[in-house]
N, C-alpha and C positions, 0 to 999 in steps of 0.2 A: 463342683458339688454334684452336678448331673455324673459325671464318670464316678464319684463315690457313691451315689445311690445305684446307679447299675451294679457295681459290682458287690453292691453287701445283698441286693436281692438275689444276684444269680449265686453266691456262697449260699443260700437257704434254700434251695432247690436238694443237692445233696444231703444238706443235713436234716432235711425233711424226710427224703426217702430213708437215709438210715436209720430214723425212729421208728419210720412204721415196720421197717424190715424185724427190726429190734423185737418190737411188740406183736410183729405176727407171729415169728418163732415161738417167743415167751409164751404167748398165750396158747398157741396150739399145743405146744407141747407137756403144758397143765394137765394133770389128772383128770379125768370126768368127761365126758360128753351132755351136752347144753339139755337132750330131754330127758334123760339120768339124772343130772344134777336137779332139775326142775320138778321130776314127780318121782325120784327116789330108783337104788339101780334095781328094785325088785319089781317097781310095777311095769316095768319095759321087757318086751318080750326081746330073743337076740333079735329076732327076723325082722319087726318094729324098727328096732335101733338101727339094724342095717338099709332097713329102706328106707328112713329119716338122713342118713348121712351119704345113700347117693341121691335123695333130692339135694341137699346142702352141698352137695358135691366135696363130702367130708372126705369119700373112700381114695379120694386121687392123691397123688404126691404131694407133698410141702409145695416145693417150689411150684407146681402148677396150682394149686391152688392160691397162692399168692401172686400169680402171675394175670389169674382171671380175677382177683381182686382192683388190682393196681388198675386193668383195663377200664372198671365199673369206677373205680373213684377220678381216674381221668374225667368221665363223662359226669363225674358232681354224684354218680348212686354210690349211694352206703350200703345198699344192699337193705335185708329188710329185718328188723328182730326176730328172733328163735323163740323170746319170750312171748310177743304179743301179736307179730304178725303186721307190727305198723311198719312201716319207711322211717330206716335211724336217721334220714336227715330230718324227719317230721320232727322227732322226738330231740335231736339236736339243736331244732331250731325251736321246740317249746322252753328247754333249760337253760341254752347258752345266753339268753340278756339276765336272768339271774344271776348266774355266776360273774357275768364281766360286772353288774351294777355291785355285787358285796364287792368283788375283788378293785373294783375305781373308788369306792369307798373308804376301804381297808385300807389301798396307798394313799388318801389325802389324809386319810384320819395319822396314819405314820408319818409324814411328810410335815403333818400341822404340830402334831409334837414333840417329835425327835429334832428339825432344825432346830425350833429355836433353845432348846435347852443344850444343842451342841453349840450355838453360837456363843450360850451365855457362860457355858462353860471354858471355852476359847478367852471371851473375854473377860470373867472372872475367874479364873482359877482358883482351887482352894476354899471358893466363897461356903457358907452354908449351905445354900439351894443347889451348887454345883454340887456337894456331896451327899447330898438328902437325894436327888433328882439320878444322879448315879447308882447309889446304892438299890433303890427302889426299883430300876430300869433292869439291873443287873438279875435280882430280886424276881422279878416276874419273867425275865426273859428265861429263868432256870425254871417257870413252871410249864408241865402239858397244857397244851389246847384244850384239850378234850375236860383236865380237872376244874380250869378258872374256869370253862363252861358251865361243868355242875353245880358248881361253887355259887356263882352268877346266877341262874335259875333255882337253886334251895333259898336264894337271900332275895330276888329281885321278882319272882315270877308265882309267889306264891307257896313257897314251900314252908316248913318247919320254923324257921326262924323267926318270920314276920308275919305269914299268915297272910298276907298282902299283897297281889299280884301287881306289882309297879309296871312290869313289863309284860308281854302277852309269851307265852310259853312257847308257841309251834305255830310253822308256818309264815307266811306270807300278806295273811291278812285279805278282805274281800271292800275294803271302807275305802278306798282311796289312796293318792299321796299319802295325809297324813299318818292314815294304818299301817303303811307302808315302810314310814320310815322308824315309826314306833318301833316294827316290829324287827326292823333290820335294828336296832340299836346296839344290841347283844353282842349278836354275830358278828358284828364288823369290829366292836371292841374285843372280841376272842381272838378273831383275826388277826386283826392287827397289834397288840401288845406285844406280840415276843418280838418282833423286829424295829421297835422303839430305842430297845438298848445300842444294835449294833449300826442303825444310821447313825445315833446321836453319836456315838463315838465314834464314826468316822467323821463324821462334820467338824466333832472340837479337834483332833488329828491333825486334819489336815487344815483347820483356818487356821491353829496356831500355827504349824510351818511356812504358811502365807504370812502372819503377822513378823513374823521374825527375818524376813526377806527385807532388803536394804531400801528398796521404793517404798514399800511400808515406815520405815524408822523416817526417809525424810520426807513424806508427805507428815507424819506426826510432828516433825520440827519445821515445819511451815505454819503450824497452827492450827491445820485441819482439825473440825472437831471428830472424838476417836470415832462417835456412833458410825460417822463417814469412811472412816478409813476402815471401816469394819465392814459395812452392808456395801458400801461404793465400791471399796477397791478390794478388801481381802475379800470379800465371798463369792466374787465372779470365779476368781480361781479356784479358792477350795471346792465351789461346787463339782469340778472334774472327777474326785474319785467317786462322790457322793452318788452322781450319775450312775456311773458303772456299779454302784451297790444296790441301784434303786431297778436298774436291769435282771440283777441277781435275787431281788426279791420278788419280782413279778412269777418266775416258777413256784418258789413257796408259798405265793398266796394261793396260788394255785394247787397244791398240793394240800395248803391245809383246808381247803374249801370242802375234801370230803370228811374230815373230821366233824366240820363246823354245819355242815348243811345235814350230814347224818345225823348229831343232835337235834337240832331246832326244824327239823324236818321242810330244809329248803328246796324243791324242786329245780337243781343247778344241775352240771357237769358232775360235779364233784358224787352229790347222789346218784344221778343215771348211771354214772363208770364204776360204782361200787359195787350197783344191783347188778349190774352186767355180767359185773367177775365173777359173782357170787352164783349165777345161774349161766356162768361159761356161755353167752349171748357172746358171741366172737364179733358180729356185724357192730355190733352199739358199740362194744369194746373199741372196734379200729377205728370211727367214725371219734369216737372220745377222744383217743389218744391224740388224731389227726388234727382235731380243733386244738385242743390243749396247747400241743407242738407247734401247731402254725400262729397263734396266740402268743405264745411263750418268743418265737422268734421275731414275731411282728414290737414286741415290745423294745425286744433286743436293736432291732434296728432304730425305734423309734429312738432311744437311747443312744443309739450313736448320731444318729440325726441330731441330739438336744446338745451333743460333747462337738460335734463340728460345730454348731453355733456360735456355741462356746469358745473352744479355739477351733478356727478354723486350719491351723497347721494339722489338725488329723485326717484331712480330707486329703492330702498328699502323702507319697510311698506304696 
């Protein structure tokens, strides 16, 4: 197990750097300059603009720029924002337990609905609730984020429909835990719906191909009862691909977090990297990307850590 965790950390070493390589390109080579973008290209004089981008040391090459970046994020600096002048890991370290608390949330609340209606699907097939429960998953997964959002706040937060704020509209709340989680209630249900559909169906998937495997048919003809032969012996295994789906969704929650935190006006990742883009802020930009990516992969690993548990013949080859 030791020589399998060494080497899925030093495989993310590479594919760390090639993200930010990725994103320093992409984003330098965007249209606009960060105090142009910021107070328009007419109130910047040229001379202004040019002595702003050799303080920023905008005027040098790509690659040296990028070279004096990597040296500054070796050392843990981000560098400082274009916008405001604070330290982006100040501002990194204000958003990012937002984002990870919707995005831990968003997978239990997936995790809590999608098994068991894959299970029960496995196990009843055909049944009514398997085809109500299907349809419905199927149903929402074909909706944006962004529309059950509005949808959700015109019915729940006080709008036209009811008149009746059940839920608090924006924000994060200043009352507590329970303000707290009042207020995440929304977001994390925006969150998490569209990826309901696609656990749940890999769950019933693959525990029926477990169910149909021959230790299965005679632990059922010994007498076992089936709930056993369901949660004991078929779901150790089917949980294998489930894992590896549940790795692949830790990016999208991620990704839909600026959808969801830009409505409900949550101070995450997901907001900070939006405003970033938006006012070509290059330091918050790389500083985002780099959490994001190291996050993203940190999950990745931990997923494969939960699939060696699981069997451990993949900790070998």
């Amino acid at each position: 197990m030791a020589r399998f965790l060494a080497r899925r950390v030093l495989q993310l070493i590479p594919t760390l750097w090639g993200i930010t390589l990725v994103t320093f390109v992409i984003m330098h080579l965007a249209p606009g300059e960060p105090v142009a973008v910021e107070l328009g290209d007419g109130a910047v004089s040229p001379e202004a603009l040019q002595s702003f981008r050799e303080t920023m040391g905008l005027d040098q090459p790509l690659h040296v720029q990028y070279a004096h970046w990597l040296s500054r994020v070796l050392r843990l600096d981000f560098g400082l924002s274009t916008r405001d002048g604070r330290p982006v890991l100040d501002k990194i370290a204000d958003a990012l337990p937002h984002t990870l608390l919707l995005g831990t949330l968003a997978l239990l609340l997936v995790v809590a609905v999608a098994l068991p209606l894959g299970i029960h699907g496995a196990w009843r097939p055909g049944s009514w609730l398997e085809r109500t429960g299907k349809g419905a998953l199927f149903f929402l997964h074909a909706l944006p984020s962004f529309f059950v959002a509005l949808v959700l706040m015109g019915l729940l937060c006080g709008g036209a429909a009811w008149g009746v704020a059940i839920f608090p509209l924006h924000g994060l709340g200043d009352g507590g835990a329970l303000d707290l989680a009042w207020h995440l209630v929304l977001p994390v249900v925006c969150l998490a719906f569209g990826s309901w559909a696609t656990l749940a169906r890999q769950v019933r998937a693959s525990l029926r191909e477990v169910l149909a495997q021959d230790y299965i048919r005679a632990a059922r003809a010994q007498g076992i009862p089936e709930s056993r032969v369901i949660l004991k012996l078929g779901l150790r295994n089917a949980l294998l691909p489930a894992v590896t789906n549940l790795s692949v969704l830790v990016p999208a929650l991620l990704g839909g977090s600026v959808v969801v935190e830009s409505i409900f006006g949550i101070p995450g990742l997901g907001l900070l990297g939006l405003q970033a883009v938006a006012t070509r802020d290059y330091n918050t930009v790389m500083g985002v990307a780099c959490v994001v990516a190291l996050v993203t992969l940190l999950a990745n690993l931990a997923a494969d850590l939960v699939y060696a548990a699981i069997d451990p013949r993949t900790t070998h080859g």
